[in-house]
KEZA-939534 format. One line per 2 residues: for each residue x, z, y of N, C-alpha, C. Coordinates in Angstrom, 2 decimals, always signed. Layout:
BEGIN
X:Z:Y:X:Z:Y:X:Z:Y | ...
REM end
This chain:
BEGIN
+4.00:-53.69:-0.16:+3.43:-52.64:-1.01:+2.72:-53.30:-2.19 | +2.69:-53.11:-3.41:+2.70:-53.42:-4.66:+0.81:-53.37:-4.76
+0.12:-54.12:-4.56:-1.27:-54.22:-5.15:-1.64:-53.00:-6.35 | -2.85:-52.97:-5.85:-3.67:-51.47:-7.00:-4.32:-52.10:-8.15
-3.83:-51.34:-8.87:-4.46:-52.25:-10.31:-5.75:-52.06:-10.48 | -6.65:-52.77:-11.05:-8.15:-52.67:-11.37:-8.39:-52.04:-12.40
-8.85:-51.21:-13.02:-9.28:-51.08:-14.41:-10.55:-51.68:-14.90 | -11.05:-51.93:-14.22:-12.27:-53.21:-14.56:-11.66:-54.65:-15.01
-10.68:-54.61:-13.99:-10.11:-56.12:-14.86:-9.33:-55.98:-15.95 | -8.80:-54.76:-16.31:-7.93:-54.51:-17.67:-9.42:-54.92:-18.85
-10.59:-54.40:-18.45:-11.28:-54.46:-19.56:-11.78:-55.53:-19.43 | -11.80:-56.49:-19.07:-12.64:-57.94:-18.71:-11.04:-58.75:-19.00
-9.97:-58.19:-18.79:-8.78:-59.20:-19.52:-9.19:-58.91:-21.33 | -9.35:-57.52:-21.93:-9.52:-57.35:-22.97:-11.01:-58.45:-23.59
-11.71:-59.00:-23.23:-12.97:-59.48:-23.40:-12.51:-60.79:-23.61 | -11.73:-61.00:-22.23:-11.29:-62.51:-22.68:-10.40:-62.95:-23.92
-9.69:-62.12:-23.79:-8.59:-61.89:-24.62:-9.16:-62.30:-26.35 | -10.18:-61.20:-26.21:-11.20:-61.41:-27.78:-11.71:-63.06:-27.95
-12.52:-63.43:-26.78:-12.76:-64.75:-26.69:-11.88:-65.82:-27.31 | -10.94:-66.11:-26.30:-9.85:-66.73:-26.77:-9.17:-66.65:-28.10
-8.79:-65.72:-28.55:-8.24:-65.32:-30.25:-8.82:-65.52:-30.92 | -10.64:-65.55:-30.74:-11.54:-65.59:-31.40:-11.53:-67.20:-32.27
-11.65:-67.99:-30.99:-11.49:-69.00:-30.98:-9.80:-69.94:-31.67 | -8.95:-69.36:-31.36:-7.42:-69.85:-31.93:-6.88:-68.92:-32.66
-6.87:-67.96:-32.59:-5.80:-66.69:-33.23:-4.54:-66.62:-32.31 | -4.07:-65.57:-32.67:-3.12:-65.50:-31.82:-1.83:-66.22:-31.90
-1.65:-67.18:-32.83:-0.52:-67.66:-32.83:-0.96:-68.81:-32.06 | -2.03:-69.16:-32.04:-2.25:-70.59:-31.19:-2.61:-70.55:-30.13
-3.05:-69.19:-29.52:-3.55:-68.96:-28.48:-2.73:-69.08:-27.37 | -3.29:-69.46:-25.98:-1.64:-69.57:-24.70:-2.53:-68.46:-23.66
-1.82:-67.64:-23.12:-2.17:-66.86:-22.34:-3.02:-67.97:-20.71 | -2.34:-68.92:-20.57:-3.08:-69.64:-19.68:-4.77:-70.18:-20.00
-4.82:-69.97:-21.56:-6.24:-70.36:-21.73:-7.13:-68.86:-20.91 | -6.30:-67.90:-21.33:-7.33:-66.20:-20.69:-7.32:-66.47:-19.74
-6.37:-66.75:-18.89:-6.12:-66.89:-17.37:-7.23:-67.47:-17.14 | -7.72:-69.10:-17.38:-8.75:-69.95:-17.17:-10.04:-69.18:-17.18
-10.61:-68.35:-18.78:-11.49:-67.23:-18.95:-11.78:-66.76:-17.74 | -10.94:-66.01:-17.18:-10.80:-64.94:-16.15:-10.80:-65.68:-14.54
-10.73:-66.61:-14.60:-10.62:-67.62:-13.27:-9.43:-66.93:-12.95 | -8.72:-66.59:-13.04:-7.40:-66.58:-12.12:-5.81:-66.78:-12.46
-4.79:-66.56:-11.67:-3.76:-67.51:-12.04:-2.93:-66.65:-13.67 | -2.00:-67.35:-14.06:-1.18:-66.81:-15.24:-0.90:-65.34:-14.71
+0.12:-65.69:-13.72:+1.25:-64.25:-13.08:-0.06:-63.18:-13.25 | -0.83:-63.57:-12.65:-2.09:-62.18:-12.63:-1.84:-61.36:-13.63
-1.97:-62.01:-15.47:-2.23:-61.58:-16.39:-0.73:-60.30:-16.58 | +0.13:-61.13:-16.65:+1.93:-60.18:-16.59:+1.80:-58.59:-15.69
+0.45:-58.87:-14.42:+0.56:-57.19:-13.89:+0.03:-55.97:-15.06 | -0.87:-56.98:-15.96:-1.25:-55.86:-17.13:-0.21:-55.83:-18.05
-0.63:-56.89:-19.15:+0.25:-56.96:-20.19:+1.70:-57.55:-20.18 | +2.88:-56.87:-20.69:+3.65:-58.04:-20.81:+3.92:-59.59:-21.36
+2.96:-59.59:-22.56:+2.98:-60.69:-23.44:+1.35:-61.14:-24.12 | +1.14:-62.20:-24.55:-0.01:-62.05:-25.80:+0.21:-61.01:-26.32
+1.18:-60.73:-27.60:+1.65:-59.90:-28.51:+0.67:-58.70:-28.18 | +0.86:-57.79:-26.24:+0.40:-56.69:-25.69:-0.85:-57.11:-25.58
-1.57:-58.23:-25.08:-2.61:-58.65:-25.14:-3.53:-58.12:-26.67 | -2.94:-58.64:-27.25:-3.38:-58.58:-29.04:-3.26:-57.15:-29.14
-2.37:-56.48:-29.22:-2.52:-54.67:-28.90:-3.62:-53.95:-28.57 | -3.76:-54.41:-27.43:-4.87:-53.67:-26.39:-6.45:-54.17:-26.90
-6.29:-55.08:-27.10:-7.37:-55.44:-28.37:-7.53:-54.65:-29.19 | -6.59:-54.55:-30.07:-6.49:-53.18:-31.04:-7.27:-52.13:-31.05
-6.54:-51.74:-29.62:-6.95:-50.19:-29.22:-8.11:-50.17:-28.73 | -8.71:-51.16:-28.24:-10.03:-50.84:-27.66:-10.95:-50.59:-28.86
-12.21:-49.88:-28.45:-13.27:-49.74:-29.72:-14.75:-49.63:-29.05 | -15.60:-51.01:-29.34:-16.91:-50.91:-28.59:-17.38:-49.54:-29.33
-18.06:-49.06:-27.83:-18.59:-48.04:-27.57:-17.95:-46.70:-27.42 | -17.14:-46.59:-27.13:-16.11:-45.87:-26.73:-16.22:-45.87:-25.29
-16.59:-46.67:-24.42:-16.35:-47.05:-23.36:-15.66:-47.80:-22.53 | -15.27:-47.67:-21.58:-14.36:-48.83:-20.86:-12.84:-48.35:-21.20
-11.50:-49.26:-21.27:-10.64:-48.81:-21.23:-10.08:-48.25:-19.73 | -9.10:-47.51:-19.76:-8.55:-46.61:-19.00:-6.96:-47.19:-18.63
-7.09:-47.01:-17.37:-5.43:-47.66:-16.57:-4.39:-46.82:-17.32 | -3.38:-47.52:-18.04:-2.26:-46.44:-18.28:-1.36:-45.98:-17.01
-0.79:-45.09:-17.39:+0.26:-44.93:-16.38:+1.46:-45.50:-16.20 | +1.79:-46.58:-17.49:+2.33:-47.77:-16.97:+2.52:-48.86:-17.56
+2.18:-49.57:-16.46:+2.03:-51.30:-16.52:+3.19:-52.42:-15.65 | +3.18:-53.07:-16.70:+2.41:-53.98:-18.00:+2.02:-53.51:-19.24
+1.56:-53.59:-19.94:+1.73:-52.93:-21.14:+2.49:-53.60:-22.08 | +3.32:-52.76:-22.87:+4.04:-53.89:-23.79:+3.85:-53.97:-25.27
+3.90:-54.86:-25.81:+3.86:-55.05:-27.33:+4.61:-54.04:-28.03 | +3.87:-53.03:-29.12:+4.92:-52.51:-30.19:+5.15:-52.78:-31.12
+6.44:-52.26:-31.32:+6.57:-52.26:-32.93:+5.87:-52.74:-33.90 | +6.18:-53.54:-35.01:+5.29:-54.38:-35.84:+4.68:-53.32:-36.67
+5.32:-52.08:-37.02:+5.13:-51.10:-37.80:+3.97:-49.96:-37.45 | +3.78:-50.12:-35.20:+2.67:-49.37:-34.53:+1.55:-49.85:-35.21
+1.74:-51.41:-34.75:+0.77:-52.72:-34.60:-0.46:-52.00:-35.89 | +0.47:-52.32:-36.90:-0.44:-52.01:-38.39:-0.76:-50.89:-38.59
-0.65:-49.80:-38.24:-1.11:-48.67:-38.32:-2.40:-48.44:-37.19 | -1.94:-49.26:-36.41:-3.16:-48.25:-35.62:-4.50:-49.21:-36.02
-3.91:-50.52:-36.32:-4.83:-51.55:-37.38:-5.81:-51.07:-38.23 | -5.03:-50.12:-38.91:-5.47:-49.45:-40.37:-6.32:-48.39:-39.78
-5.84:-48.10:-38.43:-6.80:-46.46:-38.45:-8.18:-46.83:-37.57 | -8.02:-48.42:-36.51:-9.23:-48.53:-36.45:-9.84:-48.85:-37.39
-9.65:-49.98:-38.32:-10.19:-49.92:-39.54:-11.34:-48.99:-40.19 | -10.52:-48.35:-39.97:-10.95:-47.75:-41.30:-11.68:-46.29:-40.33
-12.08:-46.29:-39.10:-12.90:-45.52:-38.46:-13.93:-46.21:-38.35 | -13.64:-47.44:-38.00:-15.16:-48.56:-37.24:-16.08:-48.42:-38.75
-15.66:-48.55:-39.76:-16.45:-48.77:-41.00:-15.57:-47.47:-42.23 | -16.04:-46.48:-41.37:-15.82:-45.24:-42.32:-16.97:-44.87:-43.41
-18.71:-45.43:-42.69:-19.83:-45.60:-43.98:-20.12:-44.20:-44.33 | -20.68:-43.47:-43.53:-20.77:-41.99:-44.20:-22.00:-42.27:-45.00
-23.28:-43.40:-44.61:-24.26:-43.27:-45.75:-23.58:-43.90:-46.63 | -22.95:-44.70:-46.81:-22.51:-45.34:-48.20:-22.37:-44.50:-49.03
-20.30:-43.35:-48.28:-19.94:-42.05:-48.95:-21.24:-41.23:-49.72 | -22.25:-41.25:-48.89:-22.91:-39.88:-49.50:-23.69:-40.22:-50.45
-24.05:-41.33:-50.60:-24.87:-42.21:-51.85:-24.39:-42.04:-52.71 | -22.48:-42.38:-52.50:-21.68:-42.38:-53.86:-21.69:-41.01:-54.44
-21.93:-40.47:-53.52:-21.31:-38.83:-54.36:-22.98:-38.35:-55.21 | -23.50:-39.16:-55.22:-24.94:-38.97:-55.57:-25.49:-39.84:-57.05
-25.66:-39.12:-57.73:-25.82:-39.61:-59.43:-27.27:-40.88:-59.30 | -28.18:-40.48:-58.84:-29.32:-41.27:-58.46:-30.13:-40.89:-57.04
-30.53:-41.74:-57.10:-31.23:-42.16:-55.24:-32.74:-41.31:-55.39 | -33.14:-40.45:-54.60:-34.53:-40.06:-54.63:-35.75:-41.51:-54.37
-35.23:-42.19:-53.62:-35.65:-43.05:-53.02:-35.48:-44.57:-53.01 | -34.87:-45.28:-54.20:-33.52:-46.60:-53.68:-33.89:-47.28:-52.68
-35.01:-48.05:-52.91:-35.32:-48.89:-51.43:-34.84:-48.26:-50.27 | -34.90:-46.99:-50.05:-34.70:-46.19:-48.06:-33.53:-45.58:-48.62
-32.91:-45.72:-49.08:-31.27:-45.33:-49.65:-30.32:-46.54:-49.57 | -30.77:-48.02:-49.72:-30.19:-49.21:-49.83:-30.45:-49.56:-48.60
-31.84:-49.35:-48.23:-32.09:-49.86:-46.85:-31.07:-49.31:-45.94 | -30.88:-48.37:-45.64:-30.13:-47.25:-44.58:-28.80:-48.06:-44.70
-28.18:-47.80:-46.40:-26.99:-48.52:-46.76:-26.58:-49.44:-45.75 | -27.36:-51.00:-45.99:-27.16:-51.87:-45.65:-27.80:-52.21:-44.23
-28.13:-51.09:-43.15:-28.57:-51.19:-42.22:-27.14:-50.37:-41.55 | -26.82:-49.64:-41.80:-25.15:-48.85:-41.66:-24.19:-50.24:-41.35
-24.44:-50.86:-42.60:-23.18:-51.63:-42.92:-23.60:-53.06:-41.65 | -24.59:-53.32:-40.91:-25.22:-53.99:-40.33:-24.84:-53.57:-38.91
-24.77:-52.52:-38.38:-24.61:-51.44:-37.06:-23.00:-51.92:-37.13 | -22.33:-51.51:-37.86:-20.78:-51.76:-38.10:-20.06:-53.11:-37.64
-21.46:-53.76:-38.26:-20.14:-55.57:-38.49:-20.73:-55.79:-36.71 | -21.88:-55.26:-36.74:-22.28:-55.75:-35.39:-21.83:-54.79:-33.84
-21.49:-54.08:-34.39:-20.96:-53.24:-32.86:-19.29:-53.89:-32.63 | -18.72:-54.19:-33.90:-17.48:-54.54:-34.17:-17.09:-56.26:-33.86
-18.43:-56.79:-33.23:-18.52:-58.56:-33.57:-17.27:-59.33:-33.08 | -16.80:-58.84:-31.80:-16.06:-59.46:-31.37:-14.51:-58.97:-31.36
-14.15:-57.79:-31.22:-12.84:-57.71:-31.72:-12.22:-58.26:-33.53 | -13.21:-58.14:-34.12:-13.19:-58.11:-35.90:-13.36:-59.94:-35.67
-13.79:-60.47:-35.29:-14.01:-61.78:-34.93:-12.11:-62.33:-34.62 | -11.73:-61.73:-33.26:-10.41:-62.46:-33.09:-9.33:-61.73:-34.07
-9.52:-61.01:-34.61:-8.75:-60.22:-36.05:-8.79:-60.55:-36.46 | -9.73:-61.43:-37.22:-9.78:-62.09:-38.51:-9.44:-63.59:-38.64
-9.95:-64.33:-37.50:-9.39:-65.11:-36.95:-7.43:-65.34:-36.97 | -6.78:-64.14:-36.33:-5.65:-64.06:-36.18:-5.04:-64.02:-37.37
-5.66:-63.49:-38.10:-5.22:-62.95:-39.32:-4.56:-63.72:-40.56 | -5.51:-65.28:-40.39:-5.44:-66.30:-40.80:-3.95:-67.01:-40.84
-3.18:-66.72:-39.56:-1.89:-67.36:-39.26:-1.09:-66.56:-39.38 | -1.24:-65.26:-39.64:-0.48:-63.84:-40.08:+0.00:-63.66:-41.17
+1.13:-63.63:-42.20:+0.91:-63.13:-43.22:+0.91:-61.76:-43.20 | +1.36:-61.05:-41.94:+1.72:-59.85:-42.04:-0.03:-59.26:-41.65
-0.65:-59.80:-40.71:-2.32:-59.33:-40.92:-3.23:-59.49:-41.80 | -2.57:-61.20:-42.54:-3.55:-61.32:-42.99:-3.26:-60.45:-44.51
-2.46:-59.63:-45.00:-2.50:-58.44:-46.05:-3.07:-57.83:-45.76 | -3.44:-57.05:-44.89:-4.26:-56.16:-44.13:-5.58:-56.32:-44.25
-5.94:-57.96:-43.83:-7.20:-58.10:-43.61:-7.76:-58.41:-45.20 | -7.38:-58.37:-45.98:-7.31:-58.59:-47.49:-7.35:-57.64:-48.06
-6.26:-55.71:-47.71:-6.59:-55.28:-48.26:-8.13:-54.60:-48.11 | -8.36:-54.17:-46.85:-9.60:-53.92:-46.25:-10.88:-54.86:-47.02
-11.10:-55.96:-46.95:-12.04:-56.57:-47.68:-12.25:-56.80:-48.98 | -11.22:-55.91:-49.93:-11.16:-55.56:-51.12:-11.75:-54.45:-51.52
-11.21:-53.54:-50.56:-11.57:-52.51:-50.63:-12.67:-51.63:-50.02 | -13.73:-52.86:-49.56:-14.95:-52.68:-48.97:-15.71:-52.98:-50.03
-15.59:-54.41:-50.79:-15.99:-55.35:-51.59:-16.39:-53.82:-53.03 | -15.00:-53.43:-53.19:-14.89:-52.40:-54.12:-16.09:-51.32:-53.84
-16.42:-50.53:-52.70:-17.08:-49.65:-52.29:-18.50:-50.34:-52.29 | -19.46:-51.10:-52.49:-20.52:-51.43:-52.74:-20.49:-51.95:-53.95
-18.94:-52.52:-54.84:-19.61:-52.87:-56.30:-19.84:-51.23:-56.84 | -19.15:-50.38:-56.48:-19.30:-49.12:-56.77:-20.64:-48.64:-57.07
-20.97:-48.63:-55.84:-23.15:-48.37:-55.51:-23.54:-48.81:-56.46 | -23.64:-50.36:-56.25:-24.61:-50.93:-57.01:-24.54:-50.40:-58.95
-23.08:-50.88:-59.03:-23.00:-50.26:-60.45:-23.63:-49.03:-60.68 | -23.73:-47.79:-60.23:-24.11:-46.77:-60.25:-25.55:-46.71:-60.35
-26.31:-47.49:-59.52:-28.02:-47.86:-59.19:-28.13:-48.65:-60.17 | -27.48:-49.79:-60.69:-28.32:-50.31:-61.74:-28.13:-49.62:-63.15
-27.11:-48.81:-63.54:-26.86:-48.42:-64.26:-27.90:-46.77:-64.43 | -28.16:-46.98:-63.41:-29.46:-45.32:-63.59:-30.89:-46.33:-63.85
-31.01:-47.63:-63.56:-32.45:-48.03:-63.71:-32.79:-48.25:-62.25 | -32.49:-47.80:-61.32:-32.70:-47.95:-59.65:-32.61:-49.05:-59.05
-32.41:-50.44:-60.03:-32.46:-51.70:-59.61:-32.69:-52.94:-60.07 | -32.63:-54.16:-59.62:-33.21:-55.30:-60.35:-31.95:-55.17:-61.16
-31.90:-55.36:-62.78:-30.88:-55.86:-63.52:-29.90:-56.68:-62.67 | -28.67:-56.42:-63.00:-27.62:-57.26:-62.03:-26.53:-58.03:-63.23
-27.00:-59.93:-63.12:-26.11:-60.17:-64.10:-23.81:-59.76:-63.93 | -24.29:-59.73:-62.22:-22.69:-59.00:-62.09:-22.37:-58.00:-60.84
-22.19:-56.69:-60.86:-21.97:-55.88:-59.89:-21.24:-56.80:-58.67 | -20.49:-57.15:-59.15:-19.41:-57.77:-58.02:-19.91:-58.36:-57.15
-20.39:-59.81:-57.96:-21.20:-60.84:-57.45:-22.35:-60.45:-56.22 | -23.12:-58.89:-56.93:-24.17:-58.20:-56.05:-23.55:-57.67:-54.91
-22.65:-57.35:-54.72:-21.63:-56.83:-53.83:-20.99:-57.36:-52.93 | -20.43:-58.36:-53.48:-20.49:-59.82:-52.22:-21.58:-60.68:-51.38
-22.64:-60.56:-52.30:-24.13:-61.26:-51.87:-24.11:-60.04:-50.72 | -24.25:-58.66:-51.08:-24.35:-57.63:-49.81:-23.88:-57.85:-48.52
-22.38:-58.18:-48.78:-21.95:-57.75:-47.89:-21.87:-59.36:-47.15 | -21.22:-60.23:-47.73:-20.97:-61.67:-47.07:-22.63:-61.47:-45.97
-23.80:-61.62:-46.45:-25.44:-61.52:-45.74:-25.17:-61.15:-44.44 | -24.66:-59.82:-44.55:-24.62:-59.14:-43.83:-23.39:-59.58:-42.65
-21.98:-59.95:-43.12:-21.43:-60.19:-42.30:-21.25:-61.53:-41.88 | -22.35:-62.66:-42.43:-22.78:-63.86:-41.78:-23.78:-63.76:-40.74
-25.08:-62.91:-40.92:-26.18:-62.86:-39.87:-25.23:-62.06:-38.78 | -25.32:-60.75:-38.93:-24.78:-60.28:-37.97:-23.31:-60.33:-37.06
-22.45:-61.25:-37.60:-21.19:-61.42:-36.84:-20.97:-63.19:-36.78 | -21.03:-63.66:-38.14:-20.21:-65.21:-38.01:-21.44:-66.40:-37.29
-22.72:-65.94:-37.69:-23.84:-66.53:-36.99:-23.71:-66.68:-35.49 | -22.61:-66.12:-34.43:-22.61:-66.17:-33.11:-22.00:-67.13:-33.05
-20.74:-67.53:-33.62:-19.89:-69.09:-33.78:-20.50:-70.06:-34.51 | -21.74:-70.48:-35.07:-22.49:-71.36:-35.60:-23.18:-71.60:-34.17
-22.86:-73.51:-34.20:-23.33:-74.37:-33.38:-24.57:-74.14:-33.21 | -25.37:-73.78:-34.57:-26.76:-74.14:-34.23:-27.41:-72.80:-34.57
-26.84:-72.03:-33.80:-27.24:-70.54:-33.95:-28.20:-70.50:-33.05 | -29.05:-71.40:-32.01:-29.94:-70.97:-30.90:-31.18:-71.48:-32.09
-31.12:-72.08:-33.41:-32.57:-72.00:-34.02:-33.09:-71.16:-34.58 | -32.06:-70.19:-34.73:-32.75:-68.91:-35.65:-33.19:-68.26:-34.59
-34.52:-67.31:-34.77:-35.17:-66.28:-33.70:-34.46:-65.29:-33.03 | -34.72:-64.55:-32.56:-33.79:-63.69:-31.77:-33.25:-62.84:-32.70
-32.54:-61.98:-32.16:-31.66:-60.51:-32.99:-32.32:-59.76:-34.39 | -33.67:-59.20:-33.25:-34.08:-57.88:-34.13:-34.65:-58.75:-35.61
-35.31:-59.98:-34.65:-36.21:-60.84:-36.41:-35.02:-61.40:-37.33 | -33.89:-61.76:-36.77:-32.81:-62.56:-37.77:-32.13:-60.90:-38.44
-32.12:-59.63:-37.93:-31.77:-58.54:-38.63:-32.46:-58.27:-39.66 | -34.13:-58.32:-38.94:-35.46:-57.48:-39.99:-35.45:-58.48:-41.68
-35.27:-60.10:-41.10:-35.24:-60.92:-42.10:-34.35:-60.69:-42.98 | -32.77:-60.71:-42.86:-31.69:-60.43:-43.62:-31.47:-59.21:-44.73
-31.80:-58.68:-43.86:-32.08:-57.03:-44.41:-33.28:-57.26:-45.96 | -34.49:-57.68:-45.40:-35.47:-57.51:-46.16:-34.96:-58.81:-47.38
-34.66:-59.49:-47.13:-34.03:-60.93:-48.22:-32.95:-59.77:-49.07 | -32.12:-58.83:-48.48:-31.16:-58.33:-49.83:-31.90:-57.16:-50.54
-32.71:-56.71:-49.60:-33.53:-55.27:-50.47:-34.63:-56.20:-51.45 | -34.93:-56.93:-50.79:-35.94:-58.31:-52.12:-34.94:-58.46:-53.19
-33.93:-59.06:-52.99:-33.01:-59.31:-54.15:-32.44:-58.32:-55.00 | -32.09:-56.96:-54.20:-31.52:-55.94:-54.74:-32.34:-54.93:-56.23
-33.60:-54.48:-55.13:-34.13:-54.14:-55.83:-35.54:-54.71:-56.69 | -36.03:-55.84:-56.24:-37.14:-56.34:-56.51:-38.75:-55.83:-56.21
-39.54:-56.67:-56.08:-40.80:-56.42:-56.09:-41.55:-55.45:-56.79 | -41.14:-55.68:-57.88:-41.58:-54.90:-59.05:-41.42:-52.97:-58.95
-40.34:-52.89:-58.04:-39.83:-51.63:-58.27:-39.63:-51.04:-56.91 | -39.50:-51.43:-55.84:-39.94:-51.66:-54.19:-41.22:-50.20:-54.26
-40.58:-49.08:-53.31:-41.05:-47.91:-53.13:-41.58:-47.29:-54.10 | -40.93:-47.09:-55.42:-41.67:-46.38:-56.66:-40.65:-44.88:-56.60
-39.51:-44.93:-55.70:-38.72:-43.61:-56.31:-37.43:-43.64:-57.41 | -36.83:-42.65:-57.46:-36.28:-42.45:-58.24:-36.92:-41.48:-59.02
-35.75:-40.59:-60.16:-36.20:-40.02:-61.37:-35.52:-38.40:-60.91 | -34.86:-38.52:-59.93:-34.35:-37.25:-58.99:-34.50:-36.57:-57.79
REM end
């Protein structure tokens, strides 16, 4: 009689899975390294997935905080279509970091407030990279040996890059900020901050010298609202 599948271990294969990719990408990655992860033998891994490829999938599909994944009704699971792959790519994408404070800023001529309008901003954009650390970690990673991901992962970071030079242009151009010798430039300083403390800082060797979480957040945060908007202008309001 055919063993009962776990669904605890489907989601603890998905964990490793991140680990590992994280670390190689998926073209370099060998399913015997997860196996090792997981303490147990190769064959184990084949009762879930059929391949890496499905491995890398189910990655996909998972989304922290969503909850645990769920046993399909049938296994192994297999790799799809290169054409699934990228779509459902695109639609986590672009759910995990949909930014409704960003959206609603933009649709907004000037900030009542900029400091607690930027703050929120870039505390949004902070919640995101960080709920996202470890799948967006072996994605990007993978992505690297992809040409077919790594377009993807290119257009997405263009078009993030784009959505805060947006802001800022808009805020300095009402007076709502420190003079900016280049939107762009301000826009990358944003966002790179943000997605060094909160995501690439876990793969830095010497990540046990910085203080814990909440102080390496409170710090980061307060270093771009210092830069953004300045001292000078730090809780005065807007003109709306």
């Amino acid at each position: 009689m055919a063993r009962k599948k776990d669904p605890d271990f489907l989601n603890r294969l998905v964990d490793a899975g991140i680990r590992v990719f994280s670390r190689k990408g998926m073209n370099q990655a060998r399913m015997s390294e997860v196996a090792r992860e997981l303490g147990v033998s190769q064959g184990t891994l084949y009762n879930y997935v059929a391949s890496k490829e499905a491995l890398f999938y189910l990655l996909v599909l998972s989304r922290p905080g969503d909850g645990p994944l769920e046993l399909p009704h049938e296994l192994p699971i297999k790799a799809p279509a290169q054409h699934v792959l990228e779509a459902r790519l695109r639609e986590r994408v672009n759910n995990d970091f949909a930014l409704p404070v960003l959206a609603e800023a933009l649709d907004r001529a000037e900030a009542m407030d900029p400091e607690h309008e930027l703050e929120e901003i870039v505390l949004e954009l902070w919640a995101a990279t960080a709920r996202t650390r470890g799948p967006a970690t072996a994605l990007e990673r993978s992505a690297i040996d992809r040409p077919d991901l790594f377009g993807h992962f290119l257009e997405f970071r263009r078009e993030l890059f784009g959505r805060y030079e947006r802001y800022l242009t808009s805020r300095d151009q009402s007076g709502q900020l420190t003079p900016l010798h280049s939107h762009r430039v301000a826009a990358r300083f944003l966002v790179e901050t943000v997605t060094f403390f909160a995501r690439h800082r876990y793969l830095d060797p010497d990540r046990s010298l910085l203080p814990d979480d909440e102080t390496v957040e409170t710090a980061a945060v307060d270093l771009v609202l210092h830069g953004l908007i300045g001292p000078g202008r730090r809780r005065q309001g807007g003109t709306s």
